[in-house]
C-alpha positions as CSV (number, residue, x, y, z in Angstrom):
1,X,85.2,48.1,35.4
2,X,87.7,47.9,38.8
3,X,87.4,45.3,41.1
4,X,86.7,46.5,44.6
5,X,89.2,45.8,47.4
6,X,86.8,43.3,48.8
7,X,86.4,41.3,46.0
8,X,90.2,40.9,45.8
9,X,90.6,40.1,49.5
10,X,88.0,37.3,49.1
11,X,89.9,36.1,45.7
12,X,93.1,35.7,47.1
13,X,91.8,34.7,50.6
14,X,90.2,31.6,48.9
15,X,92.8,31.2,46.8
16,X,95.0,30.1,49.9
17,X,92.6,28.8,51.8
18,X,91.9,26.2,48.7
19,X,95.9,25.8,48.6
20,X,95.9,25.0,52.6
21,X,93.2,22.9,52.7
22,X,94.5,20.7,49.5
23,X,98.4,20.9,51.5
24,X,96.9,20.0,54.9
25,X,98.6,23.2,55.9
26,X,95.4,25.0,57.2
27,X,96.4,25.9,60.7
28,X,100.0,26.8,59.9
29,X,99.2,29.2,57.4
30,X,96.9,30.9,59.5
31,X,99.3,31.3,62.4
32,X,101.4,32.8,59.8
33,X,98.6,35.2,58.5
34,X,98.0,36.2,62.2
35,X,101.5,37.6,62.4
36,X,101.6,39.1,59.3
37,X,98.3,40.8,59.9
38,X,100.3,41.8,63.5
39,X,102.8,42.7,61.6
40,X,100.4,45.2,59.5
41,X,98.8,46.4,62.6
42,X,102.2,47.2,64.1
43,X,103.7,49.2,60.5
44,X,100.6,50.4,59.4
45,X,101.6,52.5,56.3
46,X,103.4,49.1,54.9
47,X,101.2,47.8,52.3
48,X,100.7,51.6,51.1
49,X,104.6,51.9,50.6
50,X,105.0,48.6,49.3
51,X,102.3,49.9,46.3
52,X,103.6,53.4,46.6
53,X,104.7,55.2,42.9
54,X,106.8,57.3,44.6
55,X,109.3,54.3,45.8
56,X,111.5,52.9,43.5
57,X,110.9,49.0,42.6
58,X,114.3,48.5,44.5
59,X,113.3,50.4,47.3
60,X,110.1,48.4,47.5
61,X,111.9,44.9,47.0
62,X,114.3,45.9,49.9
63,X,111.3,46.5,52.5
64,X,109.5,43.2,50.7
65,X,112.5,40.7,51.1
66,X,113.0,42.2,54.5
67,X,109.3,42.0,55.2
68,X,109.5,37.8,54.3
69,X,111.9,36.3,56.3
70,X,110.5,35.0,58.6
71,X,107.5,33.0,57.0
72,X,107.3,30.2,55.2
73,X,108.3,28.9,52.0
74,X,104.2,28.7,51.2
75,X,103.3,31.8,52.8
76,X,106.8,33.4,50.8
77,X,105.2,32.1,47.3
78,X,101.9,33.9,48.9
79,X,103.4,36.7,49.6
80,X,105.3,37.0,46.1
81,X,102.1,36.5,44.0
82,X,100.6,39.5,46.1
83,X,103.7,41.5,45.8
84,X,104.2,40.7,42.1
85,X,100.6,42.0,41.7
86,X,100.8,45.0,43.3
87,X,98.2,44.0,45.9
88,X,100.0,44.5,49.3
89,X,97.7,47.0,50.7
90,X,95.3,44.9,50.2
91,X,96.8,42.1,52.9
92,X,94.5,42.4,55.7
93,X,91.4,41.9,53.6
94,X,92.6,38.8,51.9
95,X,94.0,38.1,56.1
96,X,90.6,38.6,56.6
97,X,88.8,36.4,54.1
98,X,90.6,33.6,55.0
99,X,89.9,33.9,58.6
100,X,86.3,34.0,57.9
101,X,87.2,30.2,56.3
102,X,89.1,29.1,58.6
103,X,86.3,29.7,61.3
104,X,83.5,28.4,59.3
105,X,85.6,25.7,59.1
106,X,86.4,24.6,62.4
107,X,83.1,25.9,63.7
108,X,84.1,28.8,65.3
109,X,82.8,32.1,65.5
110,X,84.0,35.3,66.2
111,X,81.7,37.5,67.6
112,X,81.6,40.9,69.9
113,X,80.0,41.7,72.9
114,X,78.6,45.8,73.7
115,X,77.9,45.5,77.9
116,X,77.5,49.0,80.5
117,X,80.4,47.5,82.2
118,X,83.2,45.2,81.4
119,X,82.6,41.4,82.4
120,X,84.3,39.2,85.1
121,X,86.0,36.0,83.1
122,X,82.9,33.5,83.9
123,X,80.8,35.7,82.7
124,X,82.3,36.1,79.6
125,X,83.0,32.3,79.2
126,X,79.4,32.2,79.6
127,X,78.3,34.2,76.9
128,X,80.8,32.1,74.7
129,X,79.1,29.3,75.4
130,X,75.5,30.2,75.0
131,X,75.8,32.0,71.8
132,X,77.9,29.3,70.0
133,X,75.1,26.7,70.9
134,X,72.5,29.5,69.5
135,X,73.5,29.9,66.5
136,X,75.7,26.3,65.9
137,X,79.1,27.0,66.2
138,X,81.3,24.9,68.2
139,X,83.2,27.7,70.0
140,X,82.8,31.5,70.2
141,X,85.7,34.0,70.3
142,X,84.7,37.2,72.1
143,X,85.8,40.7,71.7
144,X,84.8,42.5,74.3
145,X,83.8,46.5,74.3
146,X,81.9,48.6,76.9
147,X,79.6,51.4,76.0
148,X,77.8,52.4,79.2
149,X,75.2,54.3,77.2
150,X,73.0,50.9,76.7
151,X,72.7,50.6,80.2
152,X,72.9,47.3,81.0
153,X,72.0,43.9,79.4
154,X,74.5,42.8,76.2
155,X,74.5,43.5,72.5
156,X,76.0,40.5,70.5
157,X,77.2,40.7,66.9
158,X,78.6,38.1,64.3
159,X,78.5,37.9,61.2
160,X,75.6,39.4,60.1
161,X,73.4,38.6,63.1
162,X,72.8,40.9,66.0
163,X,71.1,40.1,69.3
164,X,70.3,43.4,71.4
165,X,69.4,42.9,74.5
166,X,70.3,45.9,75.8
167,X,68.0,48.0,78.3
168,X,68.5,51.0,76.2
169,X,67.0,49.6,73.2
170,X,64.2,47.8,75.7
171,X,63.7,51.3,76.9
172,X,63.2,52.7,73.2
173,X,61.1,49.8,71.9
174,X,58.7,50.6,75.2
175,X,58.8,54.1,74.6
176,X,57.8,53.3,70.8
177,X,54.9,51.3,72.2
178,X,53.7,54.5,74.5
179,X,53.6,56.4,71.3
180,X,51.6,54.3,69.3
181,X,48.8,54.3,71.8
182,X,48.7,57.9,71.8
């Protein structure tokens, strides 16, 4: 039975995230994932040529020892088991994973925010503030996106928790109500 891409990124994400905690090295190894993960985001076909048949192992290695340079010797050894395992297109979920528990851990969320319109600053800093005391967390990070179709109000998501209170859905949850009486 194959493991699912998931279930590797959360293996190897906890697998350094254990390793960083136990080395006290929790916050420099996630700076270093975040520009790997940049790194990804800026070469996006990387981790499918570093697992690619069609390359040579030399030609890989080349790109790979190229790729490392500028990390770490923890994040190298990282970086090697992954490699070694022929995992590297799988990077940005195990980036991912650990991110997850590296928030959890200092009590931070990330979360994103739907509105009609994009928000001023303070308004956003706002929101920040009122959902991490909702739902515990010490500090919210938010992504902003604007959709005018919900016509006002804000949609929040994190983790698995969505609070709509957009007037679209308002609208639709009224109109749902008209219905019923009918």
């Amino acid at each position: 039975m194959a493991i699912s891409k998931y279930t590797i990124g959360q293996r190897y994400g906890k697998a350094l995230f254990e390793y960083a905690q136990e080395q006290d090295h929790l916050q420099s190894i996630y700076d270093e994932l975040l520009t790997l993960r940049e790194l990804y985001q800026q070469q996006p076909q990387l981790g499918n040529a570093l697992t690619n048949a069609a390359l040579s192992p030399e030609q890989k290695e080349k790109i790979f020892v190229t790729m490392q340079g500028p990390f770490s010797h923890e994040m190298q050894s990282f970086m090697n088991i992954v490699f070694g395992n022929n995992r590297m297109n799988d990077l940005l979920l195990m980036i991912d994973d650990f991110e997850k528990r590296y928030d959890d851990a200092i009590g931070r969320v990330q979360a994103t925010v739907t509105t009609a319109v994009p928000l001023t600053d303070e308004q956003a800093q706002h929101l920040e503030t009122a959902f991490a005391k909702r739902i515990g967390a010490k500090t919210t990070v938010l992504t902003q996106k604007v959709d005018p179709s919900i016509m006002g109000g804000v949609i929040m998501r994190a983790n698995d928790q969505v609070i709509d209170g957009s007037v679209r859905t308002k609208l639709m949850h009224i109109k749902e109500r008209l219905t019923q009486q009918n």
